[in-house]
C-alpha positions as CSV (number, residue, x, y, z in Angstrom):
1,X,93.1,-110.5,-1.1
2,X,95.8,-109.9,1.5
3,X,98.8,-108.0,1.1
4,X,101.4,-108.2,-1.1
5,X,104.6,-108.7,0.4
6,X,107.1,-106.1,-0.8
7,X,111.1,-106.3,-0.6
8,X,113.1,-103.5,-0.3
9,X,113.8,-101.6,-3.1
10,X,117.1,-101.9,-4.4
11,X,119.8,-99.7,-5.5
12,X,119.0,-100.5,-9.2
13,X,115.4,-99.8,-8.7
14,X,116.2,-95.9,-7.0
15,X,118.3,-95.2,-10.3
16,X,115.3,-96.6,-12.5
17,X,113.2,-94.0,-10.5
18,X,115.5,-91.1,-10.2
19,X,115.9,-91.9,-14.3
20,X,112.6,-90.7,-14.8
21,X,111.2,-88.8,-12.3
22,X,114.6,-86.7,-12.0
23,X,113.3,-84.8,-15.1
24,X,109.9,-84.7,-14.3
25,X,111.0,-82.9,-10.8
26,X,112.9,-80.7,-12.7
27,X,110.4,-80.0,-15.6
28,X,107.8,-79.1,-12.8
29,X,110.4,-77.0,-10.7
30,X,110.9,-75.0,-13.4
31,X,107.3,-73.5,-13.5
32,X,107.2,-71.9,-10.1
33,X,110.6,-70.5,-10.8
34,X,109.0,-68.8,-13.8
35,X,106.7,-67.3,-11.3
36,X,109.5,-66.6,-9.3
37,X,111.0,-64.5,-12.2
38,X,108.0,-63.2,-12.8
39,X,107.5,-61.6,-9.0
40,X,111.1,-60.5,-8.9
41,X,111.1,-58.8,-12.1
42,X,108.0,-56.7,-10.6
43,X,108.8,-56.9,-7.0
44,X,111.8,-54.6,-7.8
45,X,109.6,-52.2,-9.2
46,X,108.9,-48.4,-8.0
47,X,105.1,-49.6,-5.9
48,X,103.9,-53.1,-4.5
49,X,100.7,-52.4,-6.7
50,X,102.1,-54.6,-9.8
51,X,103.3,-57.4,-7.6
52,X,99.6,-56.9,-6.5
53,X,98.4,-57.2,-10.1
54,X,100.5,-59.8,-11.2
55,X,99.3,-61.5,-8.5
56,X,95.5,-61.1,-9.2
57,X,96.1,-61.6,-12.9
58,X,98.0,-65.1,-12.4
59,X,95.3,-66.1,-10.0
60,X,92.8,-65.5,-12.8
61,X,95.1,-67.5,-15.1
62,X,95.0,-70.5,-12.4
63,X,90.9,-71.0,-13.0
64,X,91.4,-70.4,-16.6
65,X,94.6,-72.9,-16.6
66,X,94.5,-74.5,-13.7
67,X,91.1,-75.5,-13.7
68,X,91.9,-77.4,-17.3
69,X,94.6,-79.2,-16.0
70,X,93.1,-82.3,-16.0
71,X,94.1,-82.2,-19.9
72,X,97.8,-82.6,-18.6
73,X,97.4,-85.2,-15.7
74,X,94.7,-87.3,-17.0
75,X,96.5,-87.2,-20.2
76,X,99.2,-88.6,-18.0
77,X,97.6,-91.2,-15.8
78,X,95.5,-93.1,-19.2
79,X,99.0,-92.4,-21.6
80,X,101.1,-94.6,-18.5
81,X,98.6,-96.7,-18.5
82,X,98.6,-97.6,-22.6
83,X,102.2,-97.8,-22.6
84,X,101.9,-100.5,-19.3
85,X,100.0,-102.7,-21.8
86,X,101.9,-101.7,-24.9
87,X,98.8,-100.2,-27.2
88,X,100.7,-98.3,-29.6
89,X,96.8,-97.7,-31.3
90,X,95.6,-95.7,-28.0
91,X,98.9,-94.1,-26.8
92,X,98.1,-92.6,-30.2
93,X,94.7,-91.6,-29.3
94,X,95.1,-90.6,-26.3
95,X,97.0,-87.8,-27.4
96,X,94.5,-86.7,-30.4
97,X,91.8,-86.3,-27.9
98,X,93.8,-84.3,-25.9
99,X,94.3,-81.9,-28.6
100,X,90.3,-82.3,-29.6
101,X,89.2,-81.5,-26.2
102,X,92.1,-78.3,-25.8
103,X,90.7,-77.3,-29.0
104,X,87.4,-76.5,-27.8
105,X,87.8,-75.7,-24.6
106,X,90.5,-72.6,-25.8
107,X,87.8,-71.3,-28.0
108,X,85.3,-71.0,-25.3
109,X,87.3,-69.5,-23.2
110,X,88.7,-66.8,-25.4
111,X,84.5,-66.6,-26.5
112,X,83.9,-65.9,-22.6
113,X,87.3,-63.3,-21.5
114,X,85.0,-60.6,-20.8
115,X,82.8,-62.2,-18.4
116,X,85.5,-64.1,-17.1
117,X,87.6,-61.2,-16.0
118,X,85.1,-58.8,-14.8
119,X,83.3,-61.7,-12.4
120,X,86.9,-62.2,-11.0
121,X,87.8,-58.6,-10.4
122,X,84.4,-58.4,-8.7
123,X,85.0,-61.5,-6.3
124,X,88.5,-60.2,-5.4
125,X,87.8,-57.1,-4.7
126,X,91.3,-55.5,-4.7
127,X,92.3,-51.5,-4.6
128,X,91.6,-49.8,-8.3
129,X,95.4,-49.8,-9.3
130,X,95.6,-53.4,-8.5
131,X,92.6,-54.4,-10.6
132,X,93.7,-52.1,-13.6
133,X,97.0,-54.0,-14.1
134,X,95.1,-57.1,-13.2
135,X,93.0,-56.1,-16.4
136,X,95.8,-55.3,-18.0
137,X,97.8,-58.5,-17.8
138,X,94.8,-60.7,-18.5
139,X,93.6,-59.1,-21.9
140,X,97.1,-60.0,-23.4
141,X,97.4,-63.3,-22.0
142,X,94.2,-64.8,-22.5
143,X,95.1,-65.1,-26.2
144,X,97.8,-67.7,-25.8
145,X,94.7,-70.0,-24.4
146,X,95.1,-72.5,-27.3
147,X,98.6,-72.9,-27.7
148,X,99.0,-73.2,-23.2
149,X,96.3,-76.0,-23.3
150,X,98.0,-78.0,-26.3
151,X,100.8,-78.0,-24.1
152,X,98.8,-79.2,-20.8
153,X,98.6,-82.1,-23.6
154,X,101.6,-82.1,-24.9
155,X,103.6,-82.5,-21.2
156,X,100.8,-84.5,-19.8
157,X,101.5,-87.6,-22.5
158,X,105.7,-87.1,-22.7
159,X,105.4,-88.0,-19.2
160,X,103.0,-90.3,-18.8
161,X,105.1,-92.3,-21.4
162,X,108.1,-91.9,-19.5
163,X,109.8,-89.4,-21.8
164,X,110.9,-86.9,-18.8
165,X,113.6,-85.5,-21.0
166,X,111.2,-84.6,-23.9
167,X,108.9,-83.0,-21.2
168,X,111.8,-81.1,-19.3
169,X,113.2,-79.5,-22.7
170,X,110.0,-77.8,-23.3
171,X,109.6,-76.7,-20.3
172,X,112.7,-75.5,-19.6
173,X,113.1,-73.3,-23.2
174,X,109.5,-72.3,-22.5
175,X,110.6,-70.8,-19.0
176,X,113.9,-70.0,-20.0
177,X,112.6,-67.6,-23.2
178,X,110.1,-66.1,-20.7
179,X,112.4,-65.1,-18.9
180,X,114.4,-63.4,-21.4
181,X,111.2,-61.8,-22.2
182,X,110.5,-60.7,-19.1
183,X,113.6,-58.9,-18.6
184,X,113.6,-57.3,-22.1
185,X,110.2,-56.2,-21.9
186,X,109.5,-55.2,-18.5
187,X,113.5,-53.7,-17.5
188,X,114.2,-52.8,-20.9
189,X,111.5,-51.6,-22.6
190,X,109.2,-50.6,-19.3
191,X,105.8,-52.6,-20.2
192,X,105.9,-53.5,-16.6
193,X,102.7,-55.9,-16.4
194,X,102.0,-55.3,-19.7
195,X,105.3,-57.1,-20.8
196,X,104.9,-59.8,-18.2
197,X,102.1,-61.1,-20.1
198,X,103.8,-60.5,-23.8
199,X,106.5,-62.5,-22.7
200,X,103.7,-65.2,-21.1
201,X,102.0,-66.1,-24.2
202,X,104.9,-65.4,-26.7
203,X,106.6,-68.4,-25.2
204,X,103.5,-70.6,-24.7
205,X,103.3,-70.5,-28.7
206,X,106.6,-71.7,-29.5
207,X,107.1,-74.0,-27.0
208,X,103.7,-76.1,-28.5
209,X,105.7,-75.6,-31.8
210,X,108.9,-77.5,-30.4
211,X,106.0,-79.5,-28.1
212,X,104.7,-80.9,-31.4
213,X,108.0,-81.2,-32.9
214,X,109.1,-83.5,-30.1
215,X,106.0,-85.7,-30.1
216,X,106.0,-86.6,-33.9
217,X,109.7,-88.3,-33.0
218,X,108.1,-90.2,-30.0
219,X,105.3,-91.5,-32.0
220,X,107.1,-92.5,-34.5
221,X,109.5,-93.9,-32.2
222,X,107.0,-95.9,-30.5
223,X,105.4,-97.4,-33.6
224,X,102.4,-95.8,-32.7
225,X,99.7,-96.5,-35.0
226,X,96.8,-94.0,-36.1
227,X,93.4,-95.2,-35.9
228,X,90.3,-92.9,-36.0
229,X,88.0,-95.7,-34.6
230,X,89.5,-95.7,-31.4
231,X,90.2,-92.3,-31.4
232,X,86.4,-91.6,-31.3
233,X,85.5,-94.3,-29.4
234,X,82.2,-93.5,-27.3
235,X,83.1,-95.5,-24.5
236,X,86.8,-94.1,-24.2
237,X,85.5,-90.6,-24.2
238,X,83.4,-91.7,-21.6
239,X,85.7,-92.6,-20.0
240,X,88.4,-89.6,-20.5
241,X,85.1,-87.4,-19.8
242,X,84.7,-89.2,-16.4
243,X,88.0,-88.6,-15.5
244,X,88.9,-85.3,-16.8
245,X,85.4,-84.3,-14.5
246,X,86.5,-85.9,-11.5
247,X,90.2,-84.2,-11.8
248,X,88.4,-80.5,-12.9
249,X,86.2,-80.5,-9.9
250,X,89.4,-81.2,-7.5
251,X,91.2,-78.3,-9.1
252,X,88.8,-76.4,-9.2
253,X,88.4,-76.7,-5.1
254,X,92.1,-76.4,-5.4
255,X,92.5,-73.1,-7.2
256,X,89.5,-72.0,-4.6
257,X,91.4,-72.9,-1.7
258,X,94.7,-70.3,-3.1
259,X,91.8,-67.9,-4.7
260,X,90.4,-67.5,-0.9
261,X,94.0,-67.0,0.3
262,X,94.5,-64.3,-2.1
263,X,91.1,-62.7,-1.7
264,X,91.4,-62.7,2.1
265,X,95.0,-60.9,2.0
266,X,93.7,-58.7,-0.9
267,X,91.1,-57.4,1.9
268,X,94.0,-56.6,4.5
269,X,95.5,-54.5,2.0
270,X,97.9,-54.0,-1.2
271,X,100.9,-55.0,1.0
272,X,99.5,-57.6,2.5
273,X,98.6,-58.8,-0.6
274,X,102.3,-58.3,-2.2
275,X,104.0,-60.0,0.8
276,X,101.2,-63.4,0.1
277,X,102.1,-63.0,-3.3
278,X,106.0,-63.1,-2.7
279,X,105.4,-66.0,0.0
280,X,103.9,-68.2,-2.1
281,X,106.3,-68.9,-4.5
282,X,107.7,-71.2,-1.7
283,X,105.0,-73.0,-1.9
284,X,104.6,-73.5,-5.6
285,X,107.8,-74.9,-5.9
286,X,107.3,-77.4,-3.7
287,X,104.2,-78.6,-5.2
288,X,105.5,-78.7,-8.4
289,X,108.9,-80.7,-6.9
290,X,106.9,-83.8,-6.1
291,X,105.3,-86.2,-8.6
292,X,104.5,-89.8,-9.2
293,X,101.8,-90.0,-11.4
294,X,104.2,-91.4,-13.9
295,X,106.2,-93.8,-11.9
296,X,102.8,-95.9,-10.9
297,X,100.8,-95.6,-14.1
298,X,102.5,-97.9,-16.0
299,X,101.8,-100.3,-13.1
300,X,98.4,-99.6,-12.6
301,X,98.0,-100.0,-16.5
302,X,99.7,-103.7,-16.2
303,X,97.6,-104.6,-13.5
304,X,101.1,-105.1,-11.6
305,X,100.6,-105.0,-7.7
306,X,104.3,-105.8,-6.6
307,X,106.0,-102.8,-9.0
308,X,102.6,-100.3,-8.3
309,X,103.8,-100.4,-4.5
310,X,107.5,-100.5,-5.2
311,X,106.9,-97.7,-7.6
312,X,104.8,-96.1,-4.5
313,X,107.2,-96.9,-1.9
314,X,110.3,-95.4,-3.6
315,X,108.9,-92.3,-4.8
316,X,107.8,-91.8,-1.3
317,X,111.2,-92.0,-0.2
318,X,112.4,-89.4,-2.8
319,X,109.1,-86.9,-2.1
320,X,110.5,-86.9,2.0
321,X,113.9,-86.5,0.8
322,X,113.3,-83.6,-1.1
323,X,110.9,-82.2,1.3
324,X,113.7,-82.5,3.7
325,X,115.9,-80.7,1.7
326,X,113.3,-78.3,1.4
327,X,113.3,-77.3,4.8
328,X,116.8,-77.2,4.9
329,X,116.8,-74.5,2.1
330,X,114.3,-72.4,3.7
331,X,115.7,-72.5,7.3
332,X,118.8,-71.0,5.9
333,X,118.5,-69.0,2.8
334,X,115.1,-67.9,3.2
335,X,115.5,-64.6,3.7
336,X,118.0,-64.3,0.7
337,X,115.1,-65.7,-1.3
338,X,112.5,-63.2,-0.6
339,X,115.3,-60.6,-0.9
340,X,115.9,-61.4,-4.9
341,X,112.5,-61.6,-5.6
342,X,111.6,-57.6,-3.8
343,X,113.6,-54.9,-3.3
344,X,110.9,-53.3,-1.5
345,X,112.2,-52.9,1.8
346,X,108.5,-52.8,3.7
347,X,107.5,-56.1,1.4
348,X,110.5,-57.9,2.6
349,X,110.3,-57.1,6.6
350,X,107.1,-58.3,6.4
351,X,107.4,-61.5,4.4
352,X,110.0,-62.1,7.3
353,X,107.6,-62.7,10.1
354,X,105.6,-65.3,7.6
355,X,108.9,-67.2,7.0
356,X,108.3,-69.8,9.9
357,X,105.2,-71.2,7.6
358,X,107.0,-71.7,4.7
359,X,109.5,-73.7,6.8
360,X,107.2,-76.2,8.4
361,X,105.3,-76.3,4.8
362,X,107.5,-78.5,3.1
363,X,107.0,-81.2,6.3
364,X,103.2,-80.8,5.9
365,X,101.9,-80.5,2.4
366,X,104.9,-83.4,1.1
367,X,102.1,-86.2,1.7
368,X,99.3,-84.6,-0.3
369,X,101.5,-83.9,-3.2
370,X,102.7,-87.1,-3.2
371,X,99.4,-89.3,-2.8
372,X,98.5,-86.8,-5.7
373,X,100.8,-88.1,-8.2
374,X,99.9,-91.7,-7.2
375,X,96.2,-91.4,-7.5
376,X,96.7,-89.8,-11.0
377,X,98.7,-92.1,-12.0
378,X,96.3,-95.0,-10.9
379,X,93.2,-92.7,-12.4
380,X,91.4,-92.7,-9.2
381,X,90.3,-89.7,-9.4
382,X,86.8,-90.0,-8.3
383,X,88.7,-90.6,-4.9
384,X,90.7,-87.5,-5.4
385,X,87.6,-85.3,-5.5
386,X,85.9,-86.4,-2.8
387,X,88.9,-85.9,-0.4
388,X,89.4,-82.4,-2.0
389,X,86.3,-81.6,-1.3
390,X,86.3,-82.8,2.4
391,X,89.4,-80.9,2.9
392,X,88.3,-77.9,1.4
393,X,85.2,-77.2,3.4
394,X,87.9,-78.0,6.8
395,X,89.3,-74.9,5.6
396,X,87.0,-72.7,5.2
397,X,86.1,-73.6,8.7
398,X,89.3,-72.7,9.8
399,X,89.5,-69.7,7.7
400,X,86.6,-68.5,9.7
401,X,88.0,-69.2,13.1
402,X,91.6,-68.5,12.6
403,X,91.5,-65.0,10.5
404,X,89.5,-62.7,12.7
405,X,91.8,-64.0,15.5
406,X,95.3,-64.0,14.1
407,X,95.1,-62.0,10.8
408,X,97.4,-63.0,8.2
409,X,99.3,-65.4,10.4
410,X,95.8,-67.3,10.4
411,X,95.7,-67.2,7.6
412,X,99.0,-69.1,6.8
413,X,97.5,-71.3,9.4
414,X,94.3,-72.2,7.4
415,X,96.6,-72.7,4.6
416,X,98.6,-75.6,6.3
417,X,95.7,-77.2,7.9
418,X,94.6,-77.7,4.1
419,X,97.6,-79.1,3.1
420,X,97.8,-81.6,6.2
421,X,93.9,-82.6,5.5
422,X,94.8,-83.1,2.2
423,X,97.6,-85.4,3.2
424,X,95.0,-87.4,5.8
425,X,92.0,-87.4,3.2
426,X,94.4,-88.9,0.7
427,X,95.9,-91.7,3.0
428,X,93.0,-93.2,4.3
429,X,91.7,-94.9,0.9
430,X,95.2,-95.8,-0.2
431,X,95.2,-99.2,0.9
432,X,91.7,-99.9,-0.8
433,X,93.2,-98.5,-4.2
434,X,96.4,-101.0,-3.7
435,X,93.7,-104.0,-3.2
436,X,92.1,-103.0,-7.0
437,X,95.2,-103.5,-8.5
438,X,95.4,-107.1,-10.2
439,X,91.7,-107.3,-9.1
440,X,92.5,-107.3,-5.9
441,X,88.4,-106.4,-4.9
């Protein structure tokens, strides 16, 4: 089949977008600037060594988390696609499954925190004070596993069917409480990484109360129906499991790729390892700004070529509009940035010198975030890990050459030649996935 021809998006079609993925942009923004919060509430601390433990303790968190994350954006991809065809029966299921699957997966992971934590101390490798905290911060917050996955859940299905708002209150009175938390805990009560953590799972347990809260009203809104046949349908588990494998194993090479970046700093040393730390709150909220999973899902579900590439083509637009702005920010308020979120006047020279990277980042990790949200959304995910894994063993090859000759600049350079073979890996199948919609091949 050749291809579609495509107009030009019109005005009304922008606003349809902006409607929903304005809250979805700002629902994900929102979790990096928790982290944010989160380093500037220790950064101004008396020692770099609990930015260096928060640090190791949140990477921890992203295999734990991170590496289940496939319960929020495969959740997303198969609920967009059950609204495109208007099954109220499996935008019902899709959900329950979810929560079956979260289930099980908390209580093994809570079963397994001892091993878990000391196998990741070991790989890091990071000074004693560093690890202790690390310790520290993970023992408390490994027991919010259960209510942090039903929200992975919870988030992953509001957006898939479109409700950005519902998905962007959570988040946002999740976030905001933390925050609260964090300041009372950590500035007014002292817990310093201790209360970081508190305020961490305290907030991931009421936000799955309002999380449920909110879902009940969209089910019932969308005359969803219960029906425990299709719920426990073999072959839709089969399929979900196929999925939610394909999606684990790219985050998984994912979380590697940041776990390496951490590890590597870790071995230049604690400040080193703070000023990464610091840095890389840039990055996270750029990769949390761009999404499209949503905006093509309903597409792919309807088997509609024309909207699946308008839907593709405008949120492009928007992802290189934002990355613009991006850069824009950066160029000229970068320094401010790191300022607010360390008062430690060593930690913030030296995150000056690493600025440049952050600056060009925006220009060269926008295309892999984006062709992320589109292959979710289309539940190609199968594609998604191969290229992840292609682009993860380029960077271990550029680790290797780049590090021993250029230190931690090298390794801010490995960083972006992951993000920009992410980006390649990602476009080159594209146009096959486009041809499989409708049938196409």
């Amino acid at each position: 089949m050749g291809a579609a021809p495509t107009s030009p998006p019109a005005d009304g079609e922008h606003r349809r977008v902006w409607r929903i993925a304005g809250p979805i942009i700002l629902s994900n923004v929102s979790v990096p600037l928790l982290g944010a919060v989160d380093t500037a509430v220790v950064g101004h601390l008396d020692s770099p060594v609990y930015l260096g433990g928060v640090a190791i303790g949140t990477l921890i968190f992203n295999y734990v988390y991170w590496g289940f994350g496939f319960l929020r954006m495969g959740t997303t991809g198969l609920a967009a696609q059950a609204l495109g065809v208007r099954d109220g029966q499996e935008v019902w299921a899709t959900l329950h499954r979810g929560f079956v699957i979260a289930a099980v997966l908390s209580a093994l992971v809570i079963a397994l925190q001892v091993p878990v934590v000391g196998m990741a101390l070991w790989l890091v490798d990071a000074s004693v004070p560093v690890e202790a905290l690390a310790g520290e911060y993970f023992r408390i917050r490994i027991w919010a596993a259960p209510a942090a996955l039903a929200n992975y859940v919870v988030l992953g299905w509001l957006i898939g069917l479109q409700r950005a708002g519902s998905a962007l209150t959570i988040q946002v009175f999740m976030n905001g409480l933390n925050v609260v938390l964090d300041l009372v805990f950590v500035i007014g009560f002292g817990w310093d990484v201790k209360g970081v953590a508190l305020a961490s799972a305290l907030s991931e347990y009421t936000a799955i109360v309002l999380g449920l809260f909110l879902c009940v009203r969209v089910l019932r809104a969308e005359r969803a129906q219960r029906n425990a046949k299709v719920l426990w349908d073999v072959m839709r588990f089969r399929r979900l499991a196929a999925i939610n494998g394909d999606i684990f194993i790219r985050t998984l090479f994912l979380i590697s790729a940041f776990a390496v970046f951490t590890a590597q700093a870790a071995e230049m040393g604690d400040a080193i390892l703070a000023v990464n730390a610091l840095l890389l709150n840039f990055q996270m909220f750029l990769s949390h700004a761009l999404a499209a999973s949503a905006l093509v899902g309903g597409a792919a579900g309807a088997r509609d070529r024309t909207a699946f590439r308008r839907s593709v083509v405008v949120s492009t637009l928007w992802a290189a509009g934002t990355a613009l702005v991006f850069i824009v920010v950066y160029a000229s308020a970068g320094r401010l940035i790191v300022d607010v979120l360390t008062g430690l006047q060593d930690v913030r020279h030296e995150s000056y010198a690493y600025l440049p990277w952050l600056i060009a980042s925006p220009l060269i990790s926008v295309w892999s975030f984006q062709l992320d949200g589109v292959y979710i959304g289309a539940t190609e995910t199968r594609l998604m890990r191969n290229t992840m894994v292609l682009s993860f063993l380029g960077y271990v090859g550029a680790l290797a050459l780049l590090v021993p000759a250029y230190g931690n600049h090298g390794l801010w350079a490995a960083l972006m030649f992951f993000m920009a073979l992410r980006g390649i890996t990602l476009a080159v199948p594209y146009p096959a996935i486009e041809r499989r919609i409708e049938g196409g091949i």
